[in-house]
C-alpha positions in Angstrom: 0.0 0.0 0.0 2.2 3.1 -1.4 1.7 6.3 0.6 1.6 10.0 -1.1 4.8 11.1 -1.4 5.2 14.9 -2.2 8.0 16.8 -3.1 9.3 19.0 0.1 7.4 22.3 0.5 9.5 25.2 -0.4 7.7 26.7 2.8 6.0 25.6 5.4 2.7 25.4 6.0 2.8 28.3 8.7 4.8 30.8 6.3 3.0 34.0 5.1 0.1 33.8 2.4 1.7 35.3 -0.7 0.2 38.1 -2.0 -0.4 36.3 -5.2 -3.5 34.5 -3.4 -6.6 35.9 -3.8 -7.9 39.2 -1.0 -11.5 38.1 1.2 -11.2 35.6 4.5 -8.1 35.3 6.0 -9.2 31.4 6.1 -10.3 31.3 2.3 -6.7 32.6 1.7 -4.9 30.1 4.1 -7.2 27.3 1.8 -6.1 28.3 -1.5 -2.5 28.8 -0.5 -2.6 25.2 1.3 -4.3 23.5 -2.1 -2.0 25.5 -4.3 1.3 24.2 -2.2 -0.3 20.4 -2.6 -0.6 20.5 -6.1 2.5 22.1 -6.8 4.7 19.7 -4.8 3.0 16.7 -6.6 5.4 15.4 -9.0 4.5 15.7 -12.4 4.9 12.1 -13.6 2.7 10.6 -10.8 -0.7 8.9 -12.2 -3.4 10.6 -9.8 -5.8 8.2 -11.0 -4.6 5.6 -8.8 -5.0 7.9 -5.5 -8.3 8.5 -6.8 -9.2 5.2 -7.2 -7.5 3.7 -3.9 -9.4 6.9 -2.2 -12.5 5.9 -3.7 -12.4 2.1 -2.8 -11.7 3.0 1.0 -14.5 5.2 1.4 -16.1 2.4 -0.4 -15.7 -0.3 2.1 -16.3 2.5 5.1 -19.4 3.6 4.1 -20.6 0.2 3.4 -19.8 -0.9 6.8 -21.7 2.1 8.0 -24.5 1.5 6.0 -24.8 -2.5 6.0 -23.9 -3.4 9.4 -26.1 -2.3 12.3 -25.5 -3.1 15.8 -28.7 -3.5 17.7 -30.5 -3.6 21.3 -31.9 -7.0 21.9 -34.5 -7.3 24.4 -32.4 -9.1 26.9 -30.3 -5.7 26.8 -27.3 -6.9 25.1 -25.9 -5.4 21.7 -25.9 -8.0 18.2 -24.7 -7.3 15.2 -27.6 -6.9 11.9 -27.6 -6.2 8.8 -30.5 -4.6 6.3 -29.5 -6.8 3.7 -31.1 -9.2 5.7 -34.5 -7.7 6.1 -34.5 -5.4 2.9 -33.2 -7.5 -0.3 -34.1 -4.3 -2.4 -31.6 -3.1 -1.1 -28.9 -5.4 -2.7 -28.2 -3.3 -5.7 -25.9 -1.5 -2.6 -23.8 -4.2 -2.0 -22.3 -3.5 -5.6 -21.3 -0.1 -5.2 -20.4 -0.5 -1.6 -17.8 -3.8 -2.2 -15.2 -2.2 -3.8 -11.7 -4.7 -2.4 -11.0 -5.6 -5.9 -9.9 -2.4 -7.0 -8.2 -1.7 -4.1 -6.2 -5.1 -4.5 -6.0 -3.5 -8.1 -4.0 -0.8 -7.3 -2.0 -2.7 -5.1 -0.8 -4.4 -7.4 0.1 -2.2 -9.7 1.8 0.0 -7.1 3.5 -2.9 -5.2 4.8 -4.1 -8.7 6.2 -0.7 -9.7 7.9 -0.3 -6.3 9.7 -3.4 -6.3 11.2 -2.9 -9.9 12.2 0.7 -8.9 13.8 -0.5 -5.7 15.4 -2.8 -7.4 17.4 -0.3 -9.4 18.7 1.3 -6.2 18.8 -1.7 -3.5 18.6 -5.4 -5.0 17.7 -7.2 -1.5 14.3 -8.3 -1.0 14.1 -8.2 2.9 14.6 -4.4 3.4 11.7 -3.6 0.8 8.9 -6.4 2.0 10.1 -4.8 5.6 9.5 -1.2 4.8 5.5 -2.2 3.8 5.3 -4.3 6.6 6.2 -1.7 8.9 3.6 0.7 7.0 0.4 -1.5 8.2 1.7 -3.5 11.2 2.6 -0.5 13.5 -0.9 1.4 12.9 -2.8 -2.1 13.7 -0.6 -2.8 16.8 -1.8 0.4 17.9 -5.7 -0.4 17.2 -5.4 -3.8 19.1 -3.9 -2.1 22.0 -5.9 0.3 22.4 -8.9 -1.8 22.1 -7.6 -4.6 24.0 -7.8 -1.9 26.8 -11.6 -0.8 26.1 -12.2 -5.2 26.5 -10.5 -4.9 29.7 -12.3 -2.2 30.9 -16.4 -3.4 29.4 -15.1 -6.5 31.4 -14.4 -5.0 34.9 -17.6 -2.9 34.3 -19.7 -6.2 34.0 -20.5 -5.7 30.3 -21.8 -9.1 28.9 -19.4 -11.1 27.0 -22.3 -10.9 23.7 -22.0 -7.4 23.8 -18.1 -7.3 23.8 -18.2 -10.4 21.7 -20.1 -7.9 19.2 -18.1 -4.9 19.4 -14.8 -7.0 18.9 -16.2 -8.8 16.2 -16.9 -5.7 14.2 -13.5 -4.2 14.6 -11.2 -6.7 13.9 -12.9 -8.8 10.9 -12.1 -6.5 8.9 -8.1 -7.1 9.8 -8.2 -10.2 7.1 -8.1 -7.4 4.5 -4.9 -6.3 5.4 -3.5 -9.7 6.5 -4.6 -10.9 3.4 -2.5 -7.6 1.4 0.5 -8.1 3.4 0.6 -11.9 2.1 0.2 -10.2 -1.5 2.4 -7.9 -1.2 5.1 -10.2 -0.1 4.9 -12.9 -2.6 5.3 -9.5 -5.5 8.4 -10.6 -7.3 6.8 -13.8 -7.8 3.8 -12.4 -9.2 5.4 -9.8 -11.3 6.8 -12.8 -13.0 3.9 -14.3 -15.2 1.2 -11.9 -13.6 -1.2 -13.0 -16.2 -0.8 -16.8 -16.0 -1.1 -16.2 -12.1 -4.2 -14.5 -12.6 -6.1 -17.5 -15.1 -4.4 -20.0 -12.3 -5.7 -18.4 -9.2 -9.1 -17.8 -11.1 -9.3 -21.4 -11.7 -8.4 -22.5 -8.1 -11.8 -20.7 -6.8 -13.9 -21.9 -9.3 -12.4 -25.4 -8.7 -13.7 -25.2 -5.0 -16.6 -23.3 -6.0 -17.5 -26.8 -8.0 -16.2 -29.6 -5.0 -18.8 -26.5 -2.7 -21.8 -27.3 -4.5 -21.2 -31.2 -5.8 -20.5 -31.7 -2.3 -23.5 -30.2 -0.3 -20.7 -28.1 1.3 -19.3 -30.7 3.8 -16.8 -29.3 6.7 -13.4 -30.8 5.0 -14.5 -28.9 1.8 -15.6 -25.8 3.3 -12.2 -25.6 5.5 -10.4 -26.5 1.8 -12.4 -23.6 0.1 -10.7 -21.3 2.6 -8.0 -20.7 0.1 -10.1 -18.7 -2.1 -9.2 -15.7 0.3 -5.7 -15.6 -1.2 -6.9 -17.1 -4.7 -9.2 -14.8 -5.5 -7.6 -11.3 -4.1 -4.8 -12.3 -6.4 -6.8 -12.2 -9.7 -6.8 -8.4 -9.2 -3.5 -8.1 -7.6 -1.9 -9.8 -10.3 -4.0 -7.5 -13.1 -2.9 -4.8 -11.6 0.6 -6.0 -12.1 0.3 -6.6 -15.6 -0.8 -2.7 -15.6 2.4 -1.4 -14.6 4.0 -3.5 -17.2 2.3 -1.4 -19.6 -1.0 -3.8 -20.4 -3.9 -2.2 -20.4 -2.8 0.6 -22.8 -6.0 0.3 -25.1 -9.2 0.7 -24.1 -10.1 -2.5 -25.7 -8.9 -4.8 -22.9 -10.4 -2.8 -19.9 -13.9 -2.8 -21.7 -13.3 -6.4 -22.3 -13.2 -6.9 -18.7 -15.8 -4.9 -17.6 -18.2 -6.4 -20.3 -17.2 -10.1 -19.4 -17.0 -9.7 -15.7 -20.4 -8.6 -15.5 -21.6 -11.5 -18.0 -20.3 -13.7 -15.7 -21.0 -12.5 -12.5 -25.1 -12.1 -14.0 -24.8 -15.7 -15.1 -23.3 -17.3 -11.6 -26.6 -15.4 -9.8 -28.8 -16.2 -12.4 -28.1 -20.0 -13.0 -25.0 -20.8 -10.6 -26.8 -20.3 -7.4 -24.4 -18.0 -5.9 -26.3 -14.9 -4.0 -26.9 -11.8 -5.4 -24.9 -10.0 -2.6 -21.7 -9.0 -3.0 -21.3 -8.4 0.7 -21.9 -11.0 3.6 -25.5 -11.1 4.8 -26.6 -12.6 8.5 -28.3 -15.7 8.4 -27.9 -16.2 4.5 -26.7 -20.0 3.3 -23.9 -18.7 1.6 -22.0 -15.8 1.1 -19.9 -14.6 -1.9 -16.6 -12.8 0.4 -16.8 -15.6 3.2 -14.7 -17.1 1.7 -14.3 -15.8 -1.6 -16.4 -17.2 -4.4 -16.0 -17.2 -8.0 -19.2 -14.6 -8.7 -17.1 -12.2 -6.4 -14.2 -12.7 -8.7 -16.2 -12.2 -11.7 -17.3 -9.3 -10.4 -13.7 -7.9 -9.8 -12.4 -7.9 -12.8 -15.5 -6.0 -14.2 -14.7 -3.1 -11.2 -10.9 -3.7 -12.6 -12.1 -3.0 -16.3 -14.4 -0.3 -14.8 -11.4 1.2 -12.8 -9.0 1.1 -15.9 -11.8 2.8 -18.1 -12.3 5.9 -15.7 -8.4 6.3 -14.8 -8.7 8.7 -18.0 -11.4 10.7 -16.5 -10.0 10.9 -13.3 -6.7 12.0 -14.0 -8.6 15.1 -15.7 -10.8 15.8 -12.9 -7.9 16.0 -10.3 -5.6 17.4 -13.2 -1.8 17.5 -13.4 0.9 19.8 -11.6 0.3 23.3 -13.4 0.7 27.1 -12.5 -3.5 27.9 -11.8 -4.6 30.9 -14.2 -4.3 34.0 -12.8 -7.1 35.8 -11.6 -8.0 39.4 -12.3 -5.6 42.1 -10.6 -3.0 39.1 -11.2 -4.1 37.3 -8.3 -4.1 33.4 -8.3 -7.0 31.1 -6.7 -6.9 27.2 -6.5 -9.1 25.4 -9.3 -12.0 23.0 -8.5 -9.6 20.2 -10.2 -6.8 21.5 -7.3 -9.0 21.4 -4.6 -10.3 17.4 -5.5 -6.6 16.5 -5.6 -5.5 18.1 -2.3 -8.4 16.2 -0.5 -7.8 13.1 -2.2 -3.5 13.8 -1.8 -4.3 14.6 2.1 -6.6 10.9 2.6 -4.3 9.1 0.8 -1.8 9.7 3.5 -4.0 8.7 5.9 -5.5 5.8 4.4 -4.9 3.2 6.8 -5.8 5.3 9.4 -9.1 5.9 7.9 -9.8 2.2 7.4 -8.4 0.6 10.8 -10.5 3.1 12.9 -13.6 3.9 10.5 -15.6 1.3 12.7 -14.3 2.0 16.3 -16.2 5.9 15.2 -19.4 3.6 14.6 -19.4 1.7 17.4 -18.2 4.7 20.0 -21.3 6.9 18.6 -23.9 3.6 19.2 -22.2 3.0 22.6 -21.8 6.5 24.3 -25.4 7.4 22.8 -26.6 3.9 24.2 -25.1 5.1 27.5 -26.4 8.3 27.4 -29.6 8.7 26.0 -31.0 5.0 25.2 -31.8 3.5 22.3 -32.0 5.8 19.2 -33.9 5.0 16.2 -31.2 4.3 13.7 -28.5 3.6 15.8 -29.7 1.3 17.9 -32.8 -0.4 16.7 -33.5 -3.3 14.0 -32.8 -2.5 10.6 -35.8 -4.1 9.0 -37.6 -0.5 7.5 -36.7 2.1 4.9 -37.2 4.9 7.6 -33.8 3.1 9.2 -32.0 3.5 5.9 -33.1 7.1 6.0 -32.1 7.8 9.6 -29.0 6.1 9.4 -28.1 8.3 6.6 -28.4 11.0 8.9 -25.8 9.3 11.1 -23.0 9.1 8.7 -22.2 12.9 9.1 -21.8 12.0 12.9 -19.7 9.1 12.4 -17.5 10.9 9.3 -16.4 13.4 12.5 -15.6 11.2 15.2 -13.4 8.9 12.7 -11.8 12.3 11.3 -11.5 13.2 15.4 -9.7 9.9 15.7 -7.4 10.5 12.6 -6.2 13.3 13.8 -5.2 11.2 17.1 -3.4 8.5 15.6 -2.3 9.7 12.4 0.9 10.5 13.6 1.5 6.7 14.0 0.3 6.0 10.4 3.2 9.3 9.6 5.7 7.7 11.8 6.0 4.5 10.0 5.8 6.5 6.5 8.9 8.5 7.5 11.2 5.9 9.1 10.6 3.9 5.5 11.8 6.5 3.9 14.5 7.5 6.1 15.4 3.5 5.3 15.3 3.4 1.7 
């Protein structure tokens, strides 16, 4: 997972507003100048597109935890997780939008695969650069556990029930496997950047192989424990196709739209006729699930968001826009451009994007548990998600839960920014 590197600011972020930006607020001014100094120490020959897209897939997979996992107030007064997927199946459609790992495993690749040939110009041994990632994600989640290890300790001495914790515990550390799964990616890169498109049929094959002994079988535990390997298998379809993008495939449009078109064929057929669910996303109570472990109509379905992904890279890149001088103003003053400002916010979470995504739920579940604690149950918060008025009201929450969990980033981002600069200070 590559970070946003920027070229050092000629000044910092305290120095004086020149007078070039443009007269009004003092705070408008600071803004423009900030924006401006982002864009400009971008370096010219970085792809935006992928920090748009790896932007995009986080708030992806954050949002769709906030809007398809509910933690409810059961009448013997202890808290259990809910879905409303699980009452609502209109509301499936969501799960497609809101399930966006294979593009994030997309631009893994590609970035992980680039990395590793550049380092390889500079410093041949494979140890310090796997080391340098690792130390990226393993210092921010050491920090998470800890810290929550401590809130355990402390529902425990308060007599909390152990469903209620079980809950809470569950909800932030499932979504761990994600990055355990990425680091085991990321580590096995110079084998992938190898034959990254043979990988990719083989490991595609492998899930649909298990997919086959799941079904012919009636699921029976031995095959169901086999099937496990589908985590891996299928995450490194799109790793590997991101790979082959930083080789230089991809460079038509042909391919991309190829992928797109096909994925979507397939993943259509599998619901239609394969008996996989319609779901992209796990749902409560449901026979099967297509990301638990992975199954082949959630593969299918990633390489249509890869051939998606590859077809708007074009677009993006034009909406954030490349390092240029802004044109000037009248009176000769300069102001930031709309394409300037959706770069600096994208620039500013990319270097926070594992902060965002280890502590996205822990803002979740502190809002449902002070407000629990405070006030009682709240509709939307706290209740059973099994009405469109929910969907509504929970909407209304996500502003609540988008500043705690930027409250929290700026508590532990440091530690994220601590492991960015002592892997640069070691390369």
């Amino acid at each position: 997972m590559a970070d946003v590197r920027l070229r050092p600011r000629v000044e910092p972020l305290g120095a004086p507003i020149p007078a070039r930006v443009p007269t009004g607020p003092r705070i408008a001014g600071r803004l423009h100048a900030l924006v401006l100094r982002i864009d400009a120490a971008t370096p010219a020959d970085r792809d935006r597109a992928i920090d748009v897209l790896r932007a995009l897939s986080v708030v992806g997979v954050v949002l769709g935890h906030w809007l398809v996992t509910a933690v409810t107030l059961r009448a013997d007064g202890h808290l259990m997780g809910d879905s409303p997927l699980r009452h609502m199946p209109a509301l499936t459609p969501v799960s497609w939008v809101l399930q966006p790992l294979a593009i994030f495993f997309f631009v893994g690749g590609r970035v992980a695969a680039q990395g590793y040939a550049t380092a390889r110009t500079a410093r041949p041994e494979y140890g310090p650069w796997l080391a340098k990632r690792l130390r990226r994600l393993l210092r921010p989640v050491g920090t998470l556990l800890f810290l929550w290890m401590l809130v355990v300790l402390g529902l425990a001495g308060a007599g909390v029930a152990h469903e209620t914790i079980s809950t809470l515990l569950n909800l932030v550390v499932s979504p761990l496997w994600f990055l355990l799964v990425f680091l085991v990616l990321t580590a096995a890169t110079p084998l992938v950047r190898r034959a990254p498109g043979r990988i990719a049929v083989v490991a595609c094959a492998v899930v649909a192989v298990l997919d086959v002994a799941h079904f012919a079988t009636g699921g029976v535990a031995w095959v169901e424990t086999v099937r496990n390997v589908n985590v891996l298998a299928g995450w490194l379809v799109p790793y590997c196709l991101g790979a082959v993008w930083a080789a230089g495939g991809f460079a038509r449009r042909r391919p991309a739209a190829l992928l797109l078109v096909t994925g979507l064929l397939a993943t259509a057929a599998l619901i239609v006729w394969g008996g996989y669910p319609a779901s992209m996303v796990g749902v409560p109570g449901a026979a099967m699930s297509n990301l638990n472990p992975l199954s082949l109509a959630a593969v299918t379905f990633g390489l249509a968001q890869c051939g998606a992904a590859l077809l708007l890279s074009g677009p993006l890149r034009r909406l954030v826009g490349q390092p240029r001088s802004a044109a000037p103003a009248p009176g000769g003053r300069r102001s930031a451009t709309p394409g300037q400002f959706a770069w600096a916010l994208v620039a500013l979470m990319n270097l926070s994007v594992i902060t965002i995504f280890l502590w996205h739920q822990t803002a979740m579940l502190s809002t449902t548990a002070v407000t629990l604690a405070l006030t009682g149950p709240l509709f939307g918060l706290h209740t059973a998600p099994d009405t469109w008025a929910w969907v509504l009201v929970r909407l209304l929450w996500v502003p609540v839960f988008v500043l705690l969990l930027v409250a929290l980033c700026r508590a532990f981002q440091h530690v994220e920014g601590d492991s960015r600069r002592s892997r640069n200070k070691a390369s």
